[in-house]
C-alpha positions in Angstrom: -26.7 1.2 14.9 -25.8 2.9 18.0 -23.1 5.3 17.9 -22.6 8.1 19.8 -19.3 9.6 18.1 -17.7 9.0 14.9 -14.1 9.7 13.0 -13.3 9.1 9.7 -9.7 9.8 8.5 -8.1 10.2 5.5 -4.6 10.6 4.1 -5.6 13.2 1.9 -2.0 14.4 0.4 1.6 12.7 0.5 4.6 14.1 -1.7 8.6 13.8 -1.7 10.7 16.6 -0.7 14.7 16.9 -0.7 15.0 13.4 -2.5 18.8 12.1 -2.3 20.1 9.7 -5.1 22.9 7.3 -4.9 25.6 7.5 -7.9 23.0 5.1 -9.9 20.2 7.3 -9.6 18.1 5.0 -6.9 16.7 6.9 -4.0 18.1 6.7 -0.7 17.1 9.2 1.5 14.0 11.6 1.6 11.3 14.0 3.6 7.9 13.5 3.6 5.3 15.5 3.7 1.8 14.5 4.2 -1.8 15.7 5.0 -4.0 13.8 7.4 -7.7 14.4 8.1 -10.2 13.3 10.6 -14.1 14.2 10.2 -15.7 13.8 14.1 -19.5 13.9 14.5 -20.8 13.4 17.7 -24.2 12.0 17.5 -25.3 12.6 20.8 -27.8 15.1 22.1 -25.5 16.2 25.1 -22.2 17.4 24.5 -19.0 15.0 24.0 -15.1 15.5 24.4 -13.3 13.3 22.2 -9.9 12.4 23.3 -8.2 11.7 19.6 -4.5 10.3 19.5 -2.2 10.3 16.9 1.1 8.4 16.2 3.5 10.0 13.4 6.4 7.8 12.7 10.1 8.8 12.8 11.8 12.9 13.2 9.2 14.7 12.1 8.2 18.7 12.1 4.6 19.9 12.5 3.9 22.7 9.7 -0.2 23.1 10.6 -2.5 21.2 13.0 -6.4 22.8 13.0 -6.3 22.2 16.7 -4.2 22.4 19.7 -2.6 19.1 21.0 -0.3 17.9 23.6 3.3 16.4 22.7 2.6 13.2 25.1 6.4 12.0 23.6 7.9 12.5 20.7 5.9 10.8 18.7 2.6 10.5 20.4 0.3 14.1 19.9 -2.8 14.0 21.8 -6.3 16.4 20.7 -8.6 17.0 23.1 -11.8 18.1 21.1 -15.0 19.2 22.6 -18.3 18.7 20.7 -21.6 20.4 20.7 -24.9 18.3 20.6 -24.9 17.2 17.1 -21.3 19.3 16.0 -19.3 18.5 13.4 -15.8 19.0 13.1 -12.9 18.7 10.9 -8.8 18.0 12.5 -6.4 18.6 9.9 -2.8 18.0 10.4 -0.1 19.0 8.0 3.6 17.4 8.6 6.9 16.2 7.3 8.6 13.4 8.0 12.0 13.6 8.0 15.6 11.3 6.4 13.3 8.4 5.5 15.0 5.6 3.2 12.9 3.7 0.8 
């Protein structure tokens, strides 16, 4: 096993907001909002930046991102993420996406 660094993400929270109903009660329009986040370990004994990109589907609004990022288009965010020898860290991004039918 030779890696040099690693990213585990996670969906760690998803819940309905400003759900619309139709005249028989069935769902038709909602906001999202969701948690994502990313665990990055660089295992190497120099330093490492880790160029992490994220897609998010749809209108969306950011409420909290743990880092900096650059809006590459309006649905492409870009982290650039600088790691010690050995670092740890943690990206967490808090959004909602918006008028989404079921």
């Amino acid at each position: 096993d030779s890696r040099d660094l690693q990213v585990t993400q996670h969906k760690t929270d998803e819940k309905r907001l400003n759900v619309e109903r139709n005249e028989k009660n069935r769902v038709v329009l909602y906001d999202q909002e969701e948690e994502i986040r990313a665990e990055i370990e660089n295992f190497k004994k120099t330093p490492a930046r880790l160029t992490l990109v994220e897609h998010i589907a749809g209108h969306w609004e950011m409420k909290a991102a743990s880092f900096d990022y650059e809006l590459r288009d309006a649905q492409t965010l870009v982290f650039e993420i600088d790691l010690g020898p050995g670092e740890k860290k943690t990206l967490t991004l808090r959004y909602v996406r918006k008028n989404i039918r079921p």
